[in-house]
C-alpha positions in Angstrom: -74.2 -48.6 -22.8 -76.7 -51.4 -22.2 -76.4 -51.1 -18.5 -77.0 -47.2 -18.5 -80.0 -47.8 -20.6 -82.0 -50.5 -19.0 -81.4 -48.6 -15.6 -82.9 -45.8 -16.8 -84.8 -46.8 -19.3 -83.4 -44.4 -22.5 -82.5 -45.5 -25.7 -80.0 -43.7 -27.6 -78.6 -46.2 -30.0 -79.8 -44.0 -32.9 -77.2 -41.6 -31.5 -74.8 -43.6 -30.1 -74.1 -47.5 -31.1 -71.8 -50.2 -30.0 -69.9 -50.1 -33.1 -69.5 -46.0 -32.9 -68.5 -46.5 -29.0 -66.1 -49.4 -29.8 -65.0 -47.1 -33.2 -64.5 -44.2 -30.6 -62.5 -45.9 -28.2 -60.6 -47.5 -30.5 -59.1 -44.6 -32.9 -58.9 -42.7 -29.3 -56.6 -45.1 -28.2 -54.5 -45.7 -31.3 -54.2 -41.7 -31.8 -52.6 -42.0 -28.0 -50.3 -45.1 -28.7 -48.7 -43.2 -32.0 -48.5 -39.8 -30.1 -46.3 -42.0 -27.0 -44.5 -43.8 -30.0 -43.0 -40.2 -31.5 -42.9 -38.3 -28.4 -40.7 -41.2 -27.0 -39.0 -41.6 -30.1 -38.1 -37.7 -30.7 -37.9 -36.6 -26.8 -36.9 -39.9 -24.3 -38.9 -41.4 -22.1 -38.5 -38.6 -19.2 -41.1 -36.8 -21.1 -44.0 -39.3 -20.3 -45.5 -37.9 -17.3 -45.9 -34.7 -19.4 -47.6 -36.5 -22.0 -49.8 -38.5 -19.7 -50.8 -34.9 -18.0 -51.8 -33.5 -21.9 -53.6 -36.8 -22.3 -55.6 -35.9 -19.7 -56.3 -32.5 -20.1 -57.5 -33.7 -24.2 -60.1 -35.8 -22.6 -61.6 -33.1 -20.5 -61.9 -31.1 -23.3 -63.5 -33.8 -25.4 -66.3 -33.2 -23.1 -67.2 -29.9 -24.5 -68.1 -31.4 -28.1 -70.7 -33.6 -26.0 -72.6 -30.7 -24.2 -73.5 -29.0 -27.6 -74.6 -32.0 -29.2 -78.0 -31.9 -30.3 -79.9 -34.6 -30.3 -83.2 -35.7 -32.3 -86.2 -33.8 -31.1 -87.7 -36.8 -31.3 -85.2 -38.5 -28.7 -86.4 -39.5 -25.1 -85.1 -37.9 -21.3 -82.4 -36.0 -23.7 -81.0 -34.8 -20.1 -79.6 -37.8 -19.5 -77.6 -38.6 -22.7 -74.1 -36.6 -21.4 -74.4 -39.1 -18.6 -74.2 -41.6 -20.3 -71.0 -40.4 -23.2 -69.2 -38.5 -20.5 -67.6 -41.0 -18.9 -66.7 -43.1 -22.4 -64.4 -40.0 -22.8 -62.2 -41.6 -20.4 -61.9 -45.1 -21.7 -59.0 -44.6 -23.5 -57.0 -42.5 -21.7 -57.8 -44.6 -18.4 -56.8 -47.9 -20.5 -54.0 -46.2 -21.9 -52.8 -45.5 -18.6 -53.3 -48.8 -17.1 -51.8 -51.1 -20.1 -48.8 -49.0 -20.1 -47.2 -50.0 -17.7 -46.6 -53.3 -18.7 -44.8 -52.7 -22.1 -40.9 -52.0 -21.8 -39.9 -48.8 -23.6 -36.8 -50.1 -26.2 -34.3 -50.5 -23.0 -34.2 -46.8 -22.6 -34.9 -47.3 -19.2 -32.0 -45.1 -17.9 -33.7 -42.1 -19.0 -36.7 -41.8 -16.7 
């Protein structure tokens, strides 16, 4: 956020702040990690590709909320806002899918 604000020279922590981008990213990624734990849990782990593909598709359609927001009329180059909380729709699901990997599923590796 600091980054894409000194570039360009907006401000839109009235709208957006650290602690409601780290809030964001956080519940995004906890609401991922319980819906792996029961899908895993209930189906196996053969149905993680699946899950990793509606993932994806949920953070594409998180975007929509974004491009009806209405911002302050008071608010600055309000064009440029989606640029900048577009992409932090993808946080989770990208470090979702990067940590991942790492974690060993319960030693129901046979199933994939």
């Amino acid at each position: 956020m600091n980054i894409y604000n000194e570039a360009l020279v907006v401000d839109f922590s009235k709208v957006a702040g650290i602690s409601n981008i780290i809030a964001a990213n956080t519940i995004g990624c906890l609401l991922m990690a319980l819906g792996y734990m029961f899908i895993i849990n209930w189906k196996g782990v053969k149905t993680i590709g699946w899950l990793n593909i509606v993932f994806s598709v949920l953070s594409f359609a998180s975007i929509v909320g974004v491009m009806g927001f209405n911002l302050p009329l008071d608010t600055e180059s309000p064009e440029l806002f989606p640029g900048m909380i577009i992409p932090m729709h993808f946080f989770p699901i990208l470090s979702i899918l990067v940590i991942f990997p790492f974690f060993k599923l319960n030693g129901n590796e046979s199933n994939r």
